[in-house]
PAVO-346114 format. One record per residue (C-alpha): x, y, z. Coordinates in steps of 0.2 Angstrom, whole numbers, plus 2048, in hexadecimal, padded with zeros to 3 digits. Example, Ala and Ser with C-alpha at 12.3 -4.5 7.8 and 13.67 -1.06 7.14 Angstrom:
2
83E7EA8278447FB824
//
This chain:
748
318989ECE306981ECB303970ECF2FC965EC42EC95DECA2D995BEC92D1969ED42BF962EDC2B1972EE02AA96AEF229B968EEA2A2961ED82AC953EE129994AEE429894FED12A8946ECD2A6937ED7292934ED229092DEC127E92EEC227E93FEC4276945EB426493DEB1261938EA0252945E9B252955E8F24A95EE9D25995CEA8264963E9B257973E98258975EAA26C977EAC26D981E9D278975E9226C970E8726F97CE7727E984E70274993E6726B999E79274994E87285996E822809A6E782799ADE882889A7E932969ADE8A2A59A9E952A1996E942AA98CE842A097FE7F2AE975E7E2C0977E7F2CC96BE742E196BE7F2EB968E702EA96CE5D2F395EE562E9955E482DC94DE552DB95EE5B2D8967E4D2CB95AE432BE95CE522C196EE502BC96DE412B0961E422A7969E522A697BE4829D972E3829196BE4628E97EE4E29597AE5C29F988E632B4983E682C6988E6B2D597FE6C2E7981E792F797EE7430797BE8131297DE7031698FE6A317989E5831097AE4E31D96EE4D325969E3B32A959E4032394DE33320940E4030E935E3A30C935E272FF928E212EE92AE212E591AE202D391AE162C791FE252D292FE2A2CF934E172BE92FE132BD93CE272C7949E1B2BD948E0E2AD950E182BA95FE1E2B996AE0D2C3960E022D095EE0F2D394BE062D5951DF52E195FDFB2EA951E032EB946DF62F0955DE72FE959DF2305948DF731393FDEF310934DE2309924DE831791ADDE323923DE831E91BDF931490BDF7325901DF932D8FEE0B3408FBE0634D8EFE0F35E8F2E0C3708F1E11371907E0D368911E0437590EDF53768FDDF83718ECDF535E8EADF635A8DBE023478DCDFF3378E6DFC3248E6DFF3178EFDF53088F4E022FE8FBDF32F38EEDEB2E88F2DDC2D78F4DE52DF901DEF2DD90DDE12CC905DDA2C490EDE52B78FFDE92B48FFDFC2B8910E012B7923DF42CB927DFA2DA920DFB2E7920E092F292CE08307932E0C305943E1331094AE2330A94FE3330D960E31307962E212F795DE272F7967E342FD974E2A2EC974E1E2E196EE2C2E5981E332E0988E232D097FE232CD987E352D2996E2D2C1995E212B8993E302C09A4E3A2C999AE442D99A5E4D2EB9A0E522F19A9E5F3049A7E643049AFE7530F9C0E703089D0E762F79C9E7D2F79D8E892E59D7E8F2E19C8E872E09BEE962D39C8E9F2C69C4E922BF9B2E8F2C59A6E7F2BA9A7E722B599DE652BF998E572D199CE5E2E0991E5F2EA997E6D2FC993E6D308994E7B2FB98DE892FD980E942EF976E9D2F4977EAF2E2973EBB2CF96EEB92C4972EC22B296AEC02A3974EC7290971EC729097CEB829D979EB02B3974EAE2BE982EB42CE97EEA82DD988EAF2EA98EEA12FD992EA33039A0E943119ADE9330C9BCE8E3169CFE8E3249C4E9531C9BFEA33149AEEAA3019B1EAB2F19A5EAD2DE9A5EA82D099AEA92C7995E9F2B398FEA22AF980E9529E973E952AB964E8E2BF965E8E2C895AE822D8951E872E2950E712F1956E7A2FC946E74303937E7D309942E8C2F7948E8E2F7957E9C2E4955E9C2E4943E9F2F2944EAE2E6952EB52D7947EB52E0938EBB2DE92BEAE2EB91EEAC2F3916E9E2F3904E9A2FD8F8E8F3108F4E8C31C903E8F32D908E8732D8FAE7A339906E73347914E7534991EE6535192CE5B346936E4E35393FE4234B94CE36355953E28356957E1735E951E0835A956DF536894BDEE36393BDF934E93DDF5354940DE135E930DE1351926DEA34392DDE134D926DD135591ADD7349910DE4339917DE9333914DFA328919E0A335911E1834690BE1534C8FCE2135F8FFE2336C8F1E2937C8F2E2938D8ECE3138E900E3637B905E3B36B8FEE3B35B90AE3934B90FE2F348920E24337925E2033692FE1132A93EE1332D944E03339940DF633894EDEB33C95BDFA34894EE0034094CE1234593EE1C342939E2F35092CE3434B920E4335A91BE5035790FE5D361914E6D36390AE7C364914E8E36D917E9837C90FE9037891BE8337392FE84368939E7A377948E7C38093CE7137693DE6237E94EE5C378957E4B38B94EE4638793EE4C37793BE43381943E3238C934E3437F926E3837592DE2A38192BE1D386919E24375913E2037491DE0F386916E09390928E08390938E0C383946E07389958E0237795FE04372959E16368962E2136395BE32357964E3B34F95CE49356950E5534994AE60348939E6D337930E6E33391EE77326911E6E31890CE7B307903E772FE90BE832E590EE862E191BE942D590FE9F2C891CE9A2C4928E8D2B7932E962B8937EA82B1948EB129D944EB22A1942E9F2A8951E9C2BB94FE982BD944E8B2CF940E842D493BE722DF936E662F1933E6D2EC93AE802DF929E802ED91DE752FC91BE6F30490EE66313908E5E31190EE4C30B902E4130F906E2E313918E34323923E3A32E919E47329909E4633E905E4833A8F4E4E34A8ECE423568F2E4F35E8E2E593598E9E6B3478ECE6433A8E5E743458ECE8033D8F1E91347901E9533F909EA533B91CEA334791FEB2355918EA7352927E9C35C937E9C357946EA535C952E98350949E8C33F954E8932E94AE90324953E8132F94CE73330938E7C31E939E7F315942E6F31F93BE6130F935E5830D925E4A300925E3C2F5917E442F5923E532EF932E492E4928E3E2DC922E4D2DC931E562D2939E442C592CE472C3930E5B2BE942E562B393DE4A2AA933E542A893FE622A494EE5A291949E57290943E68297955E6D28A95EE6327C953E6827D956E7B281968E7727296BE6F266963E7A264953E7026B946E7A273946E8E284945E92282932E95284931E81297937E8429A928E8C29691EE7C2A5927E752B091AE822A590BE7F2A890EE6A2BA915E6A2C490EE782C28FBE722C8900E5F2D7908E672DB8F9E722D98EDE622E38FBE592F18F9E662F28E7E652F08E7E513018F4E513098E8E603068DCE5130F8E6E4331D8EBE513208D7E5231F8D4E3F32C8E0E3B3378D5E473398C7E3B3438D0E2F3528D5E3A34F8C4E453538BCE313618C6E2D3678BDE403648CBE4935A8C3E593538D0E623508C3E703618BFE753688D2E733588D6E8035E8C8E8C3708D0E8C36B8E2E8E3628DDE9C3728D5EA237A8E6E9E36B8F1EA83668E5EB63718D8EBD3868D5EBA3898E5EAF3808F1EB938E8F0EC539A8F6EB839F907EB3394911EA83A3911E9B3A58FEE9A3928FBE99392905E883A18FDE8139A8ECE863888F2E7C3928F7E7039B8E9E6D38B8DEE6B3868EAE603968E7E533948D5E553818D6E523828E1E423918D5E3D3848C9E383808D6E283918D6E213928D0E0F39D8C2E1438C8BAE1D3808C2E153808BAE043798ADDF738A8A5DF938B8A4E0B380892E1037A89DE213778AEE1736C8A4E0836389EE1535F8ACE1E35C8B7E0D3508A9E083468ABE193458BDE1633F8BAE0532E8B0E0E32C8BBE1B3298C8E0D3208BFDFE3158B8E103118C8E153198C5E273248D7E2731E8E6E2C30E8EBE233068FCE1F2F38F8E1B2E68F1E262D68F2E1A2CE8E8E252D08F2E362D2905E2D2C0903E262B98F2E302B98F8E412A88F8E492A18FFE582998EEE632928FAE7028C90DE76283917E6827B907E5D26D8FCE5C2758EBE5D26C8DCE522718CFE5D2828C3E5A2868C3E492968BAE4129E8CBE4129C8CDE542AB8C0E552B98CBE532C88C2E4F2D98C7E572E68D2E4A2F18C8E422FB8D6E3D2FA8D1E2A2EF8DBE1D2E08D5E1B2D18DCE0E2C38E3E172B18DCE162A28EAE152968E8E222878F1E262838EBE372838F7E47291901E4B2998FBE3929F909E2E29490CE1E299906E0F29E90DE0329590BDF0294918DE328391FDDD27B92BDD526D938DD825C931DD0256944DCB268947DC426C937DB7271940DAA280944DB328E93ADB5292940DC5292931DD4294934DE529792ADF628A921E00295929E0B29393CE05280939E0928593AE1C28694EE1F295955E2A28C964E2D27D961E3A279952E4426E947E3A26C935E3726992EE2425B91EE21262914E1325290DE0C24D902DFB23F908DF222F8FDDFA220903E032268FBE15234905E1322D914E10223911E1E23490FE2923691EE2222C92BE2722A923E3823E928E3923A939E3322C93AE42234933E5024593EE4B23B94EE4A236949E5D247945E6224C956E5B25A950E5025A951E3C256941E3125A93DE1E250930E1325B926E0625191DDFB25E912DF325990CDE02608FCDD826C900DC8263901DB8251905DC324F916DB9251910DA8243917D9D238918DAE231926DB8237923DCA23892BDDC23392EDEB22A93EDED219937DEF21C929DFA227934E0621C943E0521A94EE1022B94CE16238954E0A24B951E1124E941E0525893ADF725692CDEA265925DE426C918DD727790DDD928890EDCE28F8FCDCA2A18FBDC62998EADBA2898E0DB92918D2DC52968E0DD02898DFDE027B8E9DE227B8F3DF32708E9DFF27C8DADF928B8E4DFF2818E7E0E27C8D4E1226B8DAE1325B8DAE072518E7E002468E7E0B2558ECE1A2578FDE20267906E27267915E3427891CE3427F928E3F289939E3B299930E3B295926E2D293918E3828290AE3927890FE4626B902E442668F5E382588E9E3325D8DDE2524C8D9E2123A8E2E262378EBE3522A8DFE3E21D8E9E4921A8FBE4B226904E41226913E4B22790CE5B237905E5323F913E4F23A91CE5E24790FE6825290FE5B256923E5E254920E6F260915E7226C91FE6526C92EE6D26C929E81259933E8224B929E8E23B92BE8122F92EE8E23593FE91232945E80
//
């Protein structure tokens, strides 16, 4: 049996422990041999670039993002299979403007969706056939006007996405292997392109040269390892991350907020009634009999994940049988269902948790998505926070044995996965730019400075939503503070003492009493105490204080304060306000580590087409190269062919935007052919107004025409100047890729 652990080479442990290891020049990196992906690893075939532990979403994306970039990879997978649980299932705007550069993947996303009628509506009800206590709208109009972003969110399964994320891979000879009748396999090295299934992380070993990832894998019905030699190992293995255990980072935050039940079944009958009859994305139960929230998937297949709260160890998993959940369920729909189907069963505990780093190893494993975060979910799957007991502090020791770590620990939420999608992006240009000798591993470590304070904000923002969704059941009389104060009487002081027997009936007896406060006797307009707690719950929804599903503001908002930017100095938008937890409209900004905005224009050579595009699309996914957004005047064009100069030295591909006001071309010959001559990688655009009051692009900006924006390959501002560049314009630039891309100028 292999012990878990991070194995140190004698002479890696001074590699480990010395973070200055690496200096910051080219040469260096020619030296050592991990400069370029097309020689060295080409001569050196038994190395793996890199090497990505776990193909859930996060996993997959960088796959997919690395191979567009040429960089060479393979993914491990402990599971045998892919799971088709349909645990996260919103995709907020930034995860699909992501999917948009992976071949259409967005627009598949969006033909195959439901209906967005079908789920823009969070339901509160007494069953699912019952009297409606409330509802809340997420969608507003701008949502689908596509102003500040070229995609809207979407409704689409985990699985499904995983499902066509596989058949992208699949364009790009990518290979699952399930682990049956490898034979020989083992003896070779992993190559490129190949998903293997069935292969569990179990040591890392980090040489001068390179990480030593030893692999678990049955094969021929026997237990059998391999090793596998990688330049960088990625930890997307989920909230019970093998590779972050193995490299020793710990986890930070608030644990166990919650212990729940995920039921998945199907039911035809109840999706066609509620796809006729009320319409919705979750369902908030209560009821004298149970208490719980359903997410519809799908309404049309009749797809349904029901959330149960349940409370260790008064309370055991074992209990929850296929029948049990049969009988809750049709509690909280209001009768039986001829047609049910349950097919999973699975426990799971809420945690809002940031690994205290994201990058460890001299820079060279680096974890994302869930292994890095995990949160409470926030407008996605699970977030059962109407329950009575819902901030209990249940230790994980309290937690039956017979109850899988994987299933507790990797039960994944949409602002998870969503953040996770933006992690990968994010990293996989850092990736490519070591790996092809144009910046040093100290770049990697910008991936830590940018990422890890958007997920500590993104914890605290869903901690946010997790406490707004108390105030429905908290109006309904349902306190969630007095049921905690008596279950820790239960756990932790008189009733500990008692039989196990007597300290479920006693739970269970605050649980009739609690759910007695929903019986129709109280809870109506005739009843002085329920009028006046329906008329609370009324303001908590027309005042937006429930459970929201949008965060415009934070999905496309978020902006990286340090690592690989330029910064301008403190600006109003360097104050970042806490999250309120309420939806808020989001303010394009072009200032450093900003996302670009998003504006509609057209190609000058091409105005006879009606065909717009993003100023998004003009940011390639295929090769590491920055974009200079410019407005057609001579210091500009100057800017911009000292960009073009200096990126040629740095090695690394630059594109000219020469962004024309709307109505510029009319009946006049225009370009930028002879004032960016002899340089030829370029575009001028027009912009598209939506009207004539509509704001030109530097207005959207908060810049002038005279400004310029560098942005980066993940579509996000690298430098800006809101005026003129004052001084030596290529002197500029020269520290502006510098400092971009980690490189010390003087060694060029």
């Amino acid at each position: 049996m292999s012990v878990l652990g991070f194995r140190r080479s004698s002479t890696a442990f001074s590699l480990l422990t010395n973070t200055s290891f690496f200096p910051h020049s080219l040469e260096y990196f020619h030296r050592r041999g991990f400069c370029s992906v097309s020689n060295d690893f080409n001569v050196r075939d038994s190395m793996l670039p890199v090497l990505i532990v776990g193909a859930g979403p996060v996993g997959l994306v960088l796959s997919i993002l690395l191979t567009k970039l040429g960089v060479k990879c393979a993914v491990l997978e402990k599971s045998r299979t892919f799971s088709k649980h349909p645990q996260a299932h919103f995709i907020n705007n930034r995860s699909m403007e992501v999917f948009r550069k992976l071949d259409g993947l967005a627009e598949e996303i969006q033909k195959s969706q439901p209906p967005v009628d079908l789920w823009r509506k969070f339901i509160y009800c007494t069953s699912l056939s019952g009297s409606i206590l409330g509802s809340v709208d997420h969608m507003q109009p701008q949502d689908f006007e596509q102003v500040v972003s070229p995609v809207s969110v979407a409704h689409f399964s985990q699985y499904k996405i995983t499902r066509l994320l596989l058949k992208k891979l699949e364009n790009l000879h990518f290979h699952v292997r399930n682990g049956y009748g490898l034979g020989g396999f083992d003896r070779g090295p992993v190559r490129e392109r190949e998903i293997l299934m069935g292969h569990e992380c179990l040591s890392v070993d980090a040489t001068d040269d390179c990480l030593n990832v030893t692999a678990s894998f049955s094969g021929g019905g026997q237990y059998k390892e391999r090793t596998i030699q990688c330049g960088f190992l990625i930890g997307a293995d989920g909230a019970g991350s093998t590779v972050r255990k193995l490299s020793g980072i710990e986890l930070r935050g608030e644990r166990d907020l919650q212990n729940l039940v995920s039921v998945h079944f199907l039911s035809r009958e109840l999706g066609h009634y509620l796809l006729n009859q009320r319409p919705g994305m979750l369902f908030f139960i209560f009821n004298t009999e149970a208490i719980g929230v359903l997410v519809a998937h799908d309404l049309k297949e009749g797809e349904f994940v029901l959330q149960i709260p349940f409370y260790p160890p008064q309370q055991r998993f074992e209990d929850y049988t296929l029948e049990m959940c049969e009988r809750i369920i049709f509690k909280l729909v209001g009768h039986e269902l001829a047609d049910i189907d349950v097919l999973d069963v699975k426990p799971w505990v809420m945690h809002a948790e940031v690994a205290e780093k994201f990058v460890s190893g001299d820079k060279r494993i680096i974890l994302a998505g869930d292994a890095a975060h995990r949160f409470p979910p926030a407008g996605g799957f699970g977030m059962l926070s109407v329950q009575i007991f819902l901030t209990l502090k249940v230790k994980e020791s309290l937690i039956h044995e017979r109850e899988p770590v994987e299933y507790l620990l990797d039960s994944n939420a949409s602002l998870g996965m969503n953040t996770g999608i933006q992690d990968a992006h994010n990293l996989a240009w850092k990736l490519a730019s070591v790996l092809k000798g144009i910046s040093p591993y100290s770049v990697m470590q910008t991936y830590e400075m940018e990422r890890r304070p958007i997920a500590i904000f993104n914890t605290a923002l869903s901690v946010q939503n997790f406490r707004a969704a108390m105030e429905v059941p908290a109006a309904l009389g349902l306190d969630p503070f007095v049921a905690n104060s008596v279950h820790r009487v239960i756990n932790h002081a008189v009733g500990s003492v008692l039989p196990h027997g007597l300290q479920r009936g006693i739970l269970d007896g605050i649980f009739i009493l609690g759910r007695a406060q929903l019986s129709d006797f109280i809870l109506n307009e005739k009843n002085p105490l329920g009028y006046s707690r329906l008329a609370k719950l009324r303001r908590i929804f027309e005042e937006g204080k429930s459970l929201q599903l949008q965060f415009p503001a934070e999905d496309l908002g978020f902006r990286y304060d340090q690592g690989a930017v330029v910064p301008t100095g403190c600006t109003k938008s360097d104050i970042r306000e806490l999250p309120t937890g309420r939806r808020q409209d989001y303010v394009p900004s072009a200032d450093p580590g900003a996302r670009l905005p998003h504006m509609n224009v057209r190609a000058l050579a091409n105005l006879s087409s009606e065909e717009t595009f993003s100023t998004l699309d003009l940011v390639s996914g295929n090769k590491i190269e920055f974009l200079l957004i410019i407005a057609p005047v001579a210091p500009s064009y100057h800017l911009a062919h000292a960009a073009f100069e200096v990126a040629e030295e740095f090695k690394v591909s630059a594109r000219v935007c020469v962004m024309w006001p709307h109505g510029a071309a009319n009946g006049v010959e225009v370009g930028s052919k002879e004032a960016l001559l002899p340089w030829k990688n370029y575009i001028d655009i027009v912009e598209v107004k939506q009207s004539s009051t509509s704001p030109s692009w530097w207005d959207i900006c908060q810049m002038t025409s005279r400004g310029a924006i560098l942005v980066r390959p993940d579509d996000h501002v690298a430098w800006r100047v809101k005026s003129s560049v004052f001084g030596d314009p290529y002197a500029e630039m020269r520290t502006v890729f510098s400092t971009i891309l980690g490189v010390n100028s003087i060694h060029l």
